[in-house]
N, C-alpha and C positions, 0 to 999 in steps of 0.2 A: 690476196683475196681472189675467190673464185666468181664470176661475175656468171648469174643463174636467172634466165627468162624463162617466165611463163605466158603462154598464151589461151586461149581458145574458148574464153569465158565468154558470157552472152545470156540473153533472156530465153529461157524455155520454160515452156508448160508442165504444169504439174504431168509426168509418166513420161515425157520425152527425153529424148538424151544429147551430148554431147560428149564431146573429146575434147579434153584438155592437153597440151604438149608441155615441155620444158627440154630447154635445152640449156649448154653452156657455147657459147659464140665463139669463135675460136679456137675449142678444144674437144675432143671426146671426155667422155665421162672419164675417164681415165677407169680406176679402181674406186670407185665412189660409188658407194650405195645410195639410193634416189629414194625419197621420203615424200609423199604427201598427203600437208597439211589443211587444214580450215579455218575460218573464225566468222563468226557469225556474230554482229551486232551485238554488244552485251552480256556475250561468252567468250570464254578460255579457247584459247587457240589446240583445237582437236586433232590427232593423228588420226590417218585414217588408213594409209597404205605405207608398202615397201618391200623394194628392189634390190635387191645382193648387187653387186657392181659383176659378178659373172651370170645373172638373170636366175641363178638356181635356185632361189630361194625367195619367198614371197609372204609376207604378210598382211593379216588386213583388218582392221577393225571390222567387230562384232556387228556395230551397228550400220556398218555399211557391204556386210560383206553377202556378195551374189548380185550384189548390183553395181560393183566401183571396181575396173580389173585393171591392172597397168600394166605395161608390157614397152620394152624398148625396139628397135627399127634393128635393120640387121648392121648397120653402121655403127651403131652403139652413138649417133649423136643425137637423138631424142627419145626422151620417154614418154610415153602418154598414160593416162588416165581417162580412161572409158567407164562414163557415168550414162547408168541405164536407170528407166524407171525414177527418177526425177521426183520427187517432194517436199513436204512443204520447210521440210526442217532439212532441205540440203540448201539452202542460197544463203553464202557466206563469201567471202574473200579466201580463195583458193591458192596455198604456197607448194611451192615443189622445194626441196632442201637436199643439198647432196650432203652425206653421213660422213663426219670427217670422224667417226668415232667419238666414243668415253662423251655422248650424250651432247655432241655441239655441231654444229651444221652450218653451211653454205646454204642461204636463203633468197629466193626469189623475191621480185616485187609482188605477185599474187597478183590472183585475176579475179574478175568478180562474175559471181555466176548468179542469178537471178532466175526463181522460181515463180511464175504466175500459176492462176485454179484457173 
């Protein structure tokens, strides 16, 4: 098992933003692609972003996309997620997952990000 922290969750206002990290403690990301997810009270846990494990390649849900960018440090021991513009349908429990492939992942504890008006 691969042992996957997140942090950087917190209460912001509806259009503010935050940075969310994840890392893995004792190792680089190795070749693992970096995933993050959501879940929101009473929904399906949503994909939202993702990281190639050499940074080339980026995905990003539709409904979040131009406002959620992620990007890794030059060390390759953290990833972040930069959440801009802030609303009402983004405050959920925030996971980062590293992609062991064929659709199973290494998952964080998740962080909980919280939306005020």
């Amino acid at each position: 098992q691969v042992h996957v922290a997140e942090s950087g969750g917190g209460l912001v206002r509806a259009g503010g933003s935050l940075r969310l990290s994840c890392a893995t403690p004792g190792r680089t990301f190795g070749t693992y692609g970096v995933d993050w997810f959501r879940q929101a009270p009473g929904h399906e846990r949503e994909w939202l972003i993702g990281i190639t494990w050499r940074g080339t390649n980026i995905a990003v849900a539709e409904s979040v996309k131009g406002r959620f960018t992620i990007s890794k440090d030059s060390a390759e021991s953290t990833v972040y997620l930069q959440v801009d513009n802030l609303k009402v349908e983004d405050p959920a429990v925030y996971y980062c997952a590293l992609d062991r492939g064929a659709g199973t992942y290494y998952w964080g504890q998740g962080t909980q990000v919280t939306v005020t008006s």
